[in-house]
LUMPA-877764 format. One record per atom (N, C-alpha, C, O): residue in three letters; atom name; x, y, z. Coordinates in nm, 2 decimals, decimal comma, padded with zeros to 4 digits. Atoms other than C-alpha are relative to their C-alpha. Last residue first. Layout:
<rs>
<resn->ALA name->CA X->X Y->Y Z->Z> .
...
</rs>
This chain:
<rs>
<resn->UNK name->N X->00,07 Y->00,06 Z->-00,09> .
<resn->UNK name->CA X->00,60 Y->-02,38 Z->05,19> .
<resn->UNK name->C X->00,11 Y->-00,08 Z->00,13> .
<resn->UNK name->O X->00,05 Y->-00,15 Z->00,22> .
<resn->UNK name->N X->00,01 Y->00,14 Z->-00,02> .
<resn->UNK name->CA X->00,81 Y->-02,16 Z->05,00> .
<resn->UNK name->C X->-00,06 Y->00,00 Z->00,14> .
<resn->UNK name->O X->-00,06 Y->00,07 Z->00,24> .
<resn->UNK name->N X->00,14 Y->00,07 Z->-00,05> .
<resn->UNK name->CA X->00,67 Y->-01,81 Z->05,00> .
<resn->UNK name->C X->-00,05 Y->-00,13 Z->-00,01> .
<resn->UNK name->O X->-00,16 Y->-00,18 Z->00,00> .
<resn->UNK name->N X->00,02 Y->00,00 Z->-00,15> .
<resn->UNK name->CA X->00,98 Y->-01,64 Z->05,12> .
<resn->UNK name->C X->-00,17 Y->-00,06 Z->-00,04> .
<resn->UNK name->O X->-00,26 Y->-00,07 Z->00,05> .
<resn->UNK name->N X->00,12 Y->-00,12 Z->00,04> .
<resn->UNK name->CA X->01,16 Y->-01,81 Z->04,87> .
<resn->UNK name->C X->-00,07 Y->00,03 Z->00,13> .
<resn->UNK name->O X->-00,07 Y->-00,05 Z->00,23> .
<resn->UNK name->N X->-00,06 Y->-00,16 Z->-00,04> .
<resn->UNK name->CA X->01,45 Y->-02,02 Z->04,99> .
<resn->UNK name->C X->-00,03 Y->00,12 Z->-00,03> .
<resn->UNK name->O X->00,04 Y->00,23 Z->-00,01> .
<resn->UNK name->N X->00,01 Y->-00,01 Z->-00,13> .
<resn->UNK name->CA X->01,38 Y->-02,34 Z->04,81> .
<resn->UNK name->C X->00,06 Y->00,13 Z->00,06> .
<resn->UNK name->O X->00,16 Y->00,18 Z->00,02> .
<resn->UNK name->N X->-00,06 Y->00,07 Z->-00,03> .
<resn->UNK name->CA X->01,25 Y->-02,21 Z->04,47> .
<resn->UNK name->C X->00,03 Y->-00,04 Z->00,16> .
<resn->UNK name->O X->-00,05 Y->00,01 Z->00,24> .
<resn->UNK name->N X->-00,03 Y->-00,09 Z->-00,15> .
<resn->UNK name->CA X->00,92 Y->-02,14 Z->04,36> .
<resn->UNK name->C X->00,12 Y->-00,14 Z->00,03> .
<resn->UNK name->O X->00,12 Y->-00,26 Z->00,02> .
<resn->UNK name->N X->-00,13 Y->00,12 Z->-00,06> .
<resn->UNK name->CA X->00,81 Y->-02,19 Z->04,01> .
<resn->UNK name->C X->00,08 Y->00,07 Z->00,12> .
<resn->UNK name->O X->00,13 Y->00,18 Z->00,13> .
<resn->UNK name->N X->-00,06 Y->-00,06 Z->-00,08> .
<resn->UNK name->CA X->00,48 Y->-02,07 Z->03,90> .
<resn->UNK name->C X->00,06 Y->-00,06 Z->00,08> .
<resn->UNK name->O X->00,02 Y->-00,15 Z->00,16> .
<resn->UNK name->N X->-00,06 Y->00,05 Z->-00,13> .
<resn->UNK name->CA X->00,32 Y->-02,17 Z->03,58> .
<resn->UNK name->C X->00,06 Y->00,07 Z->00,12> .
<resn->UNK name->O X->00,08 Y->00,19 Z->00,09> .
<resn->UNK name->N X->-00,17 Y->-00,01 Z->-00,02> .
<resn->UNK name->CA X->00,17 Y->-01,95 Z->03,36> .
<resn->UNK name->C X->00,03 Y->-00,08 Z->00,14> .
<resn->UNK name->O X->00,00 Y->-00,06 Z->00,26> .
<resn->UNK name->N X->-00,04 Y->-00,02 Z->-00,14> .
<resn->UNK name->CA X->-00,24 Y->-02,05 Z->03,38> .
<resn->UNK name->C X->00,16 Y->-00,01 Z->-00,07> .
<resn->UNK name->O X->00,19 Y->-00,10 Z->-00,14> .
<resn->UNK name->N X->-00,04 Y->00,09 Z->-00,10> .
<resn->UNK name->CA X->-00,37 Y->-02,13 Z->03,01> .
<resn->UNK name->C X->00,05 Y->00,10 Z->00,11> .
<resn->UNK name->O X->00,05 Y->00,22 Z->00,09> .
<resn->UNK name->N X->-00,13 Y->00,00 Z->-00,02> .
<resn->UNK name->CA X->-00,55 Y->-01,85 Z->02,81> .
<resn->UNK name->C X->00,07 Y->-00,13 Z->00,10> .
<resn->UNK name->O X->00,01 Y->-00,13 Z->00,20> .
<resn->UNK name->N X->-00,05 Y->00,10 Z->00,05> .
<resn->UNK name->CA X->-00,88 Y->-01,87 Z->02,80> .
<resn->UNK name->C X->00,12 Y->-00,04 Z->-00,07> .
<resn->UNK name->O X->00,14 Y->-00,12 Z->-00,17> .
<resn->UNK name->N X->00,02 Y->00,12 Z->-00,04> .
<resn->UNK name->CA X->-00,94 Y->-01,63 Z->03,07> .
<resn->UNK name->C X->-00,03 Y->-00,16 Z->-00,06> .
<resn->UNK name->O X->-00,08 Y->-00,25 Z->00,00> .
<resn->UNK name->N X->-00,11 Y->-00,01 Z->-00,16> .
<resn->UNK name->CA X->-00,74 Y->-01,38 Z->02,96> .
<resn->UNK name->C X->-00,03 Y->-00,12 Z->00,00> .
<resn->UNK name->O X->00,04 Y->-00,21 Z->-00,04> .
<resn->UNK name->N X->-00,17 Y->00,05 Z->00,07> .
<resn->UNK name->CA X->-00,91 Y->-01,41 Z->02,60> .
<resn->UNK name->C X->00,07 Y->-00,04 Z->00,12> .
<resn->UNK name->O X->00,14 Y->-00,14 Z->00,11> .
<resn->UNK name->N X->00,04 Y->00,12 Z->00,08> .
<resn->UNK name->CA X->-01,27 Y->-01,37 Z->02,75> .
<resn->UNK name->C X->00,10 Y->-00,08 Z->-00,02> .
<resn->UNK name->O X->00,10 Y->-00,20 Z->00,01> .
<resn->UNK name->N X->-00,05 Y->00,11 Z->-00,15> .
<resn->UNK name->CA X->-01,15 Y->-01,10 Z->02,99> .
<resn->UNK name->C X->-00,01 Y->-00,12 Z->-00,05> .
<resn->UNK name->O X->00,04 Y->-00,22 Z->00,02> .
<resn->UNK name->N X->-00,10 Y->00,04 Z->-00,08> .
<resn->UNK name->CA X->-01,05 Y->-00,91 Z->02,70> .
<resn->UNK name->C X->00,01 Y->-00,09 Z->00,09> .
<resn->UNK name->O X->00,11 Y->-00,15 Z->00,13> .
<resn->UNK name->N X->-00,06 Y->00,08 Z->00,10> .
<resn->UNK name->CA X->-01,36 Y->-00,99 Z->02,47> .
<resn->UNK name->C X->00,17 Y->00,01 Z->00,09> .
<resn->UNK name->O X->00,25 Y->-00,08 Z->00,09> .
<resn->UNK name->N X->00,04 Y->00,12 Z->00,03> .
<resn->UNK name->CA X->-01,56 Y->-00,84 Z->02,76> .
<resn->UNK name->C X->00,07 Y->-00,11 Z->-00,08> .
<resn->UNK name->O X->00,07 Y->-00,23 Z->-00,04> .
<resn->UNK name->N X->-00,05 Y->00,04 Z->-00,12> .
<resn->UNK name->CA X->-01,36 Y->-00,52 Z->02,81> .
<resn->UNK name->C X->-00,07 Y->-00,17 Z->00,00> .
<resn->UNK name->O X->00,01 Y->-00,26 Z->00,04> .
<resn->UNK name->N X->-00,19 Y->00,00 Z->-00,03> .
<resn->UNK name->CA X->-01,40 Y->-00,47 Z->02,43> .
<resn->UNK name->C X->00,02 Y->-00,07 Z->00,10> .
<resn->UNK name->O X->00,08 Y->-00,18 Z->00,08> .
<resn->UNK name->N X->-00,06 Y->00,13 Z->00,13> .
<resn->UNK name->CA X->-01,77 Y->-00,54 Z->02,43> .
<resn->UNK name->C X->00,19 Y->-00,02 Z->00,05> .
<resn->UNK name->O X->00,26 Y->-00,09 Z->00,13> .
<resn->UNK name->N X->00,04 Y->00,11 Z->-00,05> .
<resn->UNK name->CA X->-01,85 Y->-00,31 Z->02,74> .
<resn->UNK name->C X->00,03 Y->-00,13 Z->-00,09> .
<resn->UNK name->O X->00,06 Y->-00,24 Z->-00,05> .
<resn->UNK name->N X->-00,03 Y->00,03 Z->-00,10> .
<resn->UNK name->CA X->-01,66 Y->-00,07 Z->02,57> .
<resn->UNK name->C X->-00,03 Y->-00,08 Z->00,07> .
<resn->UNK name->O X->00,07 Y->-00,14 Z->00,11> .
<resn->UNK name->N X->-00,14 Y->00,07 Z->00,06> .
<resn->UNK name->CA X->-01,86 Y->-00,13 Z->02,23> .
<resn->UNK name->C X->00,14 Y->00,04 Z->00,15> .
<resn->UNK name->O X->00,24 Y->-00,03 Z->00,12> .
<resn->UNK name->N X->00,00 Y->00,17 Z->00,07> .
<resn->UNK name->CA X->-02,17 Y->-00,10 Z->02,44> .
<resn->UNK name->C X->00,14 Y->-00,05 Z->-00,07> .
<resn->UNK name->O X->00,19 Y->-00,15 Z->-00,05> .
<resn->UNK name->N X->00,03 Y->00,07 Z->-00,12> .
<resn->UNK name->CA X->-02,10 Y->00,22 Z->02,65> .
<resn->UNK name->C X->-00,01 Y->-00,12 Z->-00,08> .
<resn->UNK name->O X->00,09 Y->-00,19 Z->-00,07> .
<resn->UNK name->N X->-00,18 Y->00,04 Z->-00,04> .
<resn->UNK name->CA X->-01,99 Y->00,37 Z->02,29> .
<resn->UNK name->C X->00,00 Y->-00,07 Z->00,13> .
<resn->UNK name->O X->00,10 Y->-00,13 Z->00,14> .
<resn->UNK name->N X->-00,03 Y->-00,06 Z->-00,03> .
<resn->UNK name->CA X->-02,34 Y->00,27 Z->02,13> .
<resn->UNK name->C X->00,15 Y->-00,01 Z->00,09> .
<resn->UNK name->O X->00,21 Y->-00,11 Z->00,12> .
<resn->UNK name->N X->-00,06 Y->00,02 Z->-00,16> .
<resn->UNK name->CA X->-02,38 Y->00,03 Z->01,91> .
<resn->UNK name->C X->00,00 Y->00,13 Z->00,03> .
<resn->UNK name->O X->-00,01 Y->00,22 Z->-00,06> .
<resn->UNK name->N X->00,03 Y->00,14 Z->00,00> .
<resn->UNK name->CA X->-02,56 Y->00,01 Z->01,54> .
<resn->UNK name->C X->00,02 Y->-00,05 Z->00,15> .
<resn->UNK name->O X->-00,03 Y->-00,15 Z->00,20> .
<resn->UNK name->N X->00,10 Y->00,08 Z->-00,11> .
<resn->UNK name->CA X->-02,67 Y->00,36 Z->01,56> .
<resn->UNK name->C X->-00,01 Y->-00,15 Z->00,00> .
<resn->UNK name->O X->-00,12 Y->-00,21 Z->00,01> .
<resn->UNK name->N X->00,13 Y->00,12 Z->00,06> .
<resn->UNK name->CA X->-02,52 Y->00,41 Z->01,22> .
<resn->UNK name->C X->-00,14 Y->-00,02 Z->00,10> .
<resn->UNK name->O X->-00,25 Y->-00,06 Z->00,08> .
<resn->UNK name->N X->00,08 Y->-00,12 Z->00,09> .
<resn->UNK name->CA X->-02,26 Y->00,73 Z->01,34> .
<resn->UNK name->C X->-00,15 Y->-00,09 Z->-00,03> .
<resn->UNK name->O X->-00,26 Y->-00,04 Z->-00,02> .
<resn->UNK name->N X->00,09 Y->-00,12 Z->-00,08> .
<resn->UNK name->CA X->-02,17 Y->00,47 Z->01,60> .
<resn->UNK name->C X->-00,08 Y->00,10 Z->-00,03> .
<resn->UNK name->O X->-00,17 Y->00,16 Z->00,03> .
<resn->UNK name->N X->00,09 Y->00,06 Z->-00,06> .
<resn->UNK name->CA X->-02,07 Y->00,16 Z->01,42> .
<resn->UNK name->C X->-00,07 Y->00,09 Z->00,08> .
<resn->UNK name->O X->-00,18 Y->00,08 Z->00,12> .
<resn->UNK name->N X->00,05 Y->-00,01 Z->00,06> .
<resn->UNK name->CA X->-01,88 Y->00,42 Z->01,19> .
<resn->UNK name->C X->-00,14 Y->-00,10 Z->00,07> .
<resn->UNK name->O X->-00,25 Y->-00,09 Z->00,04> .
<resn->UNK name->N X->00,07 Y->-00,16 Z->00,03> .
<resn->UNK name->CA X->-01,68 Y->00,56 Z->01,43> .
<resn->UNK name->C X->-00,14 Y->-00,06 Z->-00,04> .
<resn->UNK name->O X->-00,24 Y->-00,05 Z->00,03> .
<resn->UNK name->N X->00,14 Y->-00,04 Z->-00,17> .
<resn->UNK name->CA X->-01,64 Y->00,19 Z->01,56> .
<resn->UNK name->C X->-00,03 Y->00,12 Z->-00,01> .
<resn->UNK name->O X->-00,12 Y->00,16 Z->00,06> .
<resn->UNK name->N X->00,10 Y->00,11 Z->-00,05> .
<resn->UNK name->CA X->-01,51 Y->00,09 Z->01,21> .
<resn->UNK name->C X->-00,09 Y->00,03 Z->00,10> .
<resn->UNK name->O X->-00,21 Y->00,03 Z->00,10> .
<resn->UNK name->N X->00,07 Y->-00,07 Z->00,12> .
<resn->UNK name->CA X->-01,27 Y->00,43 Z->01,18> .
<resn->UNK name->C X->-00,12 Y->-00,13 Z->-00,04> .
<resn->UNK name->O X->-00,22 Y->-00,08 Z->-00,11> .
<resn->UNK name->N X->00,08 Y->-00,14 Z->-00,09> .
<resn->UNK name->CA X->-01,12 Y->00,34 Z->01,55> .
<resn->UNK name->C X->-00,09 Y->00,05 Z->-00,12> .
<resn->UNK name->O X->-00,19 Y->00,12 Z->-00,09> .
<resn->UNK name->N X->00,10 Y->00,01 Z->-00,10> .
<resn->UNK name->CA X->-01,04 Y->-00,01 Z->01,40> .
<resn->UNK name->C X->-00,08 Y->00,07 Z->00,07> .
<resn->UNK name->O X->-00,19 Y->00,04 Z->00,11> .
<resn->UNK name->N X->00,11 Y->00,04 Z->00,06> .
<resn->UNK name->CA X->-00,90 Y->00,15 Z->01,07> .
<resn->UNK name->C X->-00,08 Y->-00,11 Z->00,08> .
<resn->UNK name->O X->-00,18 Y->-00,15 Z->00,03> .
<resn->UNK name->N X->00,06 Y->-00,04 Z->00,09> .
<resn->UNK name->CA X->-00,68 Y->00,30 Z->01,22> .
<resn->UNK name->C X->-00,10 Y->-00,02 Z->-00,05> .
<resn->UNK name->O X->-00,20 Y->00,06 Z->-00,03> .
<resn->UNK name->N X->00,08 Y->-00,08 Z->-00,13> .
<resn->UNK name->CA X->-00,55 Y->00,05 Z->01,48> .
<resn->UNK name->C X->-00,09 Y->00,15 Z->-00,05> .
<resn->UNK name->O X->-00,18 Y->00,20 Z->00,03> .
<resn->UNK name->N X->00,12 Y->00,16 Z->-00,07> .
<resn->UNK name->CA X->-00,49 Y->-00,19 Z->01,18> .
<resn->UNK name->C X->-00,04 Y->00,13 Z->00,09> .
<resn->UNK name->O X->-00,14 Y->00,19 Z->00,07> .
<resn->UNK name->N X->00,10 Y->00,01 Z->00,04> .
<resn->UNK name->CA X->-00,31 Y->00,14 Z->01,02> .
<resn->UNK name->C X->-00,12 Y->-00,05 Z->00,06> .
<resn->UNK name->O X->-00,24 Y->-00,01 Z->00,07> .
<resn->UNK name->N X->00,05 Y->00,08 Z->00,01> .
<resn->UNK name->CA X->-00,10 Y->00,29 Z->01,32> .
<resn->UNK name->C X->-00,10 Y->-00,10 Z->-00,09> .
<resn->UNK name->O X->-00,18 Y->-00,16 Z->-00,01> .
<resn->UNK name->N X->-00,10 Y->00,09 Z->00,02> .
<resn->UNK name->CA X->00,04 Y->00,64 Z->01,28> .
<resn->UNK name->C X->-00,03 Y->-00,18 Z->-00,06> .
<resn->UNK name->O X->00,00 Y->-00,21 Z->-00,17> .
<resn->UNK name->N X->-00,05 Y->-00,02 Z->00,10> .
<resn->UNK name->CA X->-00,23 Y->00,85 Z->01,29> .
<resn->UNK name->C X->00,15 Y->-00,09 Z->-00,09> .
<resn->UNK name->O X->00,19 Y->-00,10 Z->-00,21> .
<resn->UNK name->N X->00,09 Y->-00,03 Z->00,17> .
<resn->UNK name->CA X->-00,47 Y->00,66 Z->01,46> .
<resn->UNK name->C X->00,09 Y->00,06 Z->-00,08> .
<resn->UNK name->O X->00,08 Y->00,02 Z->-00,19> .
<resn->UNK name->N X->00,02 Y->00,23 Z->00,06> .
<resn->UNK name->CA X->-00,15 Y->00,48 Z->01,73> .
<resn->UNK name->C X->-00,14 Y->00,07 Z->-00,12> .
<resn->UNK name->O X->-00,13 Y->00,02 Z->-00,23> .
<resn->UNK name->N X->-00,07 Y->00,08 Z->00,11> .
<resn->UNK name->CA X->-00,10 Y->00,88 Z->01,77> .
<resn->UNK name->C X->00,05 Y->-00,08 Z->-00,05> .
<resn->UNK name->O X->00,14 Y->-00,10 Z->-00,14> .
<resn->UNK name->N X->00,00 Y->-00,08 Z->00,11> .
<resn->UNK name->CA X->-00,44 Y->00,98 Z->01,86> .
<resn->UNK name->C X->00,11 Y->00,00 Z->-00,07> .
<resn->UNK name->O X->00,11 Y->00,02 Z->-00,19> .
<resn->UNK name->N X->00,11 Y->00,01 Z->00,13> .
<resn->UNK name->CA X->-00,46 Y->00,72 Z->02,12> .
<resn->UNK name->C X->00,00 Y->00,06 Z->-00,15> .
<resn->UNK name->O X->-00,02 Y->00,00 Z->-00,25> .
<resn->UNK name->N X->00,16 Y->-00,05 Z->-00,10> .
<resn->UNK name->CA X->-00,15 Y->00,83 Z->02,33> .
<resn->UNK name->C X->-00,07 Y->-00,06 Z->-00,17> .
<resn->UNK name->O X->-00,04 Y->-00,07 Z->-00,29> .
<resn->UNK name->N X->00,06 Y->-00,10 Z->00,06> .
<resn->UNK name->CA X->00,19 Y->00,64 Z->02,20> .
<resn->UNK name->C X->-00,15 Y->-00,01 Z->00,04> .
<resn->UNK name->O X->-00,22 Y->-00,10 Z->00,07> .
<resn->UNK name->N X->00,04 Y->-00,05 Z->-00,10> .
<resn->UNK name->CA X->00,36 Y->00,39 Z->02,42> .
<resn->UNK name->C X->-00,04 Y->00,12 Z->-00,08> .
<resn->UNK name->O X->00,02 Y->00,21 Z->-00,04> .
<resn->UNK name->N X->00,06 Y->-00,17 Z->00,03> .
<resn->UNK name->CA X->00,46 Y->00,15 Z->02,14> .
<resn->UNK name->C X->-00,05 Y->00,04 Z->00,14> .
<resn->UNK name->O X->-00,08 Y->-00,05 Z->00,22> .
<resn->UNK name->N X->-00,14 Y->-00,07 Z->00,00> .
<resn->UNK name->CA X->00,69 Y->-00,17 Z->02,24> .
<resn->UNK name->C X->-00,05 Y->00,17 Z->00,02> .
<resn->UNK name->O X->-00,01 Y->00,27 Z->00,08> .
<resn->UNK name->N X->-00,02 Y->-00,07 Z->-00,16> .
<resn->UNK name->CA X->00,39 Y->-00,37 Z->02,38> .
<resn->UNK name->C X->00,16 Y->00,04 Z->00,02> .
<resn->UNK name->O X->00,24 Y->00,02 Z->00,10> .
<resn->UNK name->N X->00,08 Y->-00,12 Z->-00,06> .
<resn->UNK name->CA X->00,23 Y->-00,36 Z->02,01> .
<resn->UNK name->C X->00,03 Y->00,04 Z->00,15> .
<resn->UNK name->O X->-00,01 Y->00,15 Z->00,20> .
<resn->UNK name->N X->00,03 Y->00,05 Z->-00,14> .
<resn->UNK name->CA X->00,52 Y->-00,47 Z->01,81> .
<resn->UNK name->C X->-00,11 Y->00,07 Z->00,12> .
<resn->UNK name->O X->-00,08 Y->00,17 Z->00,18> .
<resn->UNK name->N X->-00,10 Y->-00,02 Z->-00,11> .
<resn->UNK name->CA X->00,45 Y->-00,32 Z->01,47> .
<resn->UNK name->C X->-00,04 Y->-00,08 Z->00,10> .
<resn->UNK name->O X->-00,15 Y->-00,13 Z->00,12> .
<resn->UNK name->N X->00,07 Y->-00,06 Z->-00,11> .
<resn->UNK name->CA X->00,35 Y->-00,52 Z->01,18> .
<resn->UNK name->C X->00,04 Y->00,06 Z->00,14> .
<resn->UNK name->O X->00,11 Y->-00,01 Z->00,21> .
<resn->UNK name->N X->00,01 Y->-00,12 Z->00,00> .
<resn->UNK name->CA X->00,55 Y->-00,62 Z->00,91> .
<resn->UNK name->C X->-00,03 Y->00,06 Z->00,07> .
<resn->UNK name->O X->00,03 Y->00,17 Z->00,06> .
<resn->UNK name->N X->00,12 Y->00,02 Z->00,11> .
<resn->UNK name->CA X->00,46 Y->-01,02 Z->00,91> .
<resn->UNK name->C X->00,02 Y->00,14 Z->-00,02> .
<resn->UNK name->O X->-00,08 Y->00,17 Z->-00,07> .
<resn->UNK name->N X->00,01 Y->00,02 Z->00,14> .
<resn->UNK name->CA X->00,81 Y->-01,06 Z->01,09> .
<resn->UNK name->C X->-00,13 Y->00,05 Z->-00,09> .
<resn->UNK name->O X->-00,10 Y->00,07 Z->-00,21> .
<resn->UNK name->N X->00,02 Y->00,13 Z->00,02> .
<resn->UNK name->CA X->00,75 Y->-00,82 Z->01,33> .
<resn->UNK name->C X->00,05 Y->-00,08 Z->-00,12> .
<resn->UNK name->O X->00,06 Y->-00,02 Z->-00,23> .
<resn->UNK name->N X->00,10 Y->00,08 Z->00,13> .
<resn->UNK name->CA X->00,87 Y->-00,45 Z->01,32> .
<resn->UNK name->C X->00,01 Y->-00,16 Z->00,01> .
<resn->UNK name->O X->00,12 Y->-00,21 Z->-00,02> .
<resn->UNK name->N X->-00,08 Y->00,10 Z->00,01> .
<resn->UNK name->CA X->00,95 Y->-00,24 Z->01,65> .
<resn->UNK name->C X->-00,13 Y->-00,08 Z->-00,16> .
<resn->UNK name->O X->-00,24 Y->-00,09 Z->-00,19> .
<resn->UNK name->N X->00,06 Y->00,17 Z->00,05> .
<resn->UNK name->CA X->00,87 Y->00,06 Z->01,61> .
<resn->UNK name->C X->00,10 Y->-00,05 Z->-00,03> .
<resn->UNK name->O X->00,20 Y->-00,03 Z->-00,09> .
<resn->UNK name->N X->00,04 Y->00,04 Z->00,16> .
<resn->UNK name->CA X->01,05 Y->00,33 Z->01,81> .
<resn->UNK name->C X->-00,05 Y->-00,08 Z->-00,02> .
<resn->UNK name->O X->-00,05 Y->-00,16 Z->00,07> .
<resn->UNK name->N X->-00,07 Y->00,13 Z->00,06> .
<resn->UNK name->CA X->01,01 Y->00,41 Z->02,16> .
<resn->UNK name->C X->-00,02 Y->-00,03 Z->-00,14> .
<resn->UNK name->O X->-00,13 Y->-00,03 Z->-00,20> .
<resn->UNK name->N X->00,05 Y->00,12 Z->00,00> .
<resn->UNK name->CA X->00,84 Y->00,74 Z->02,26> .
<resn->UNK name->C X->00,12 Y->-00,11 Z->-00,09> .
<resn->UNK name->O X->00,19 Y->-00,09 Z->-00,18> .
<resn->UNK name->N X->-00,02 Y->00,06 Z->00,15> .
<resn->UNK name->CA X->00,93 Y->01,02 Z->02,41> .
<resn->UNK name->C X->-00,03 Y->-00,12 Z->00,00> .
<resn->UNK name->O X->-00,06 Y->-00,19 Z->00,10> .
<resn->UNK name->N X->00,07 Y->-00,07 Z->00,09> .
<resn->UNK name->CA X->00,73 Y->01,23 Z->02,69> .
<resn->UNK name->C X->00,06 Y->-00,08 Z->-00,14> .
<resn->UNK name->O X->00,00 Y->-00,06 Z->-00,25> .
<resn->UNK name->N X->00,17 Y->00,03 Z->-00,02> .
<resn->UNK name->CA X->00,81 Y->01,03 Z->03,00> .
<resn->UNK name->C X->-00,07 Y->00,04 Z->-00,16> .
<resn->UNK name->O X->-00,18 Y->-00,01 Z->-00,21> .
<resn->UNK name->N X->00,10 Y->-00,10 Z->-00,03> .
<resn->UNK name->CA X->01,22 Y->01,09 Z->02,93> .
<resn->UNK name->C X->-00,17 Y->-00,07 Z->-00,07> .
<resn->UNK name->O X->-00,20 Y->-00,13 Z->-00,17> .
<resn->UNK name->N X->00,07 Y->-00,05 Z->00,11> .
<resn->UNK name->CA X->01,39 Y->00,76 Z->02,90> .
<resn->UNK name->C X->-00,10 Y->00,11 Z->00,05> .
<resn->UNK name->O X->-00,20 Y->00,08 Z->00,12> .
</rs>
């Protein structure tokens, strides 16, 4: 697949697209995208307000990601005989 096209949506049952189908640049997950729309039109507006600044709602984000990661369970890892990192 040429670098410059993008994958179609994929649609969920509830409607919504599949998010680790899209490879579209920021500007067209806003035009395209509502939920992601109207997330970037939220943090505009947390920032026109002086309620956050954009170092703080990055700092948020990356925070609520590692949050999630790491309450996530561990994926197992299954090693057969004849791996090179059986024991």
């Amino acid at each position: 697949m040429n670098p410059n096209e993008h994958q179609a949506d994929e649609q969920t049952r509830d409607g919504r697209r599949e998010r680790g189908l899209n490879r579209l640049t920021p500007e067209e997950r806003y035009q395209r995208d509502p939920m992601f729309h109207a997330l970037v039109t939220m943090l505009r507006g947390a920032i026109a307000r002086a309620d956050y600044t954009p170092t703080e709602i990055r700092e948020a984000a990356m925070l609520a990601a590692i949050m999630y990661e790491m309450g996530r369970p561990a994926r197992p890892v299954l090693m057969r005989e004849g791996d090179p990192e059986w024991p």
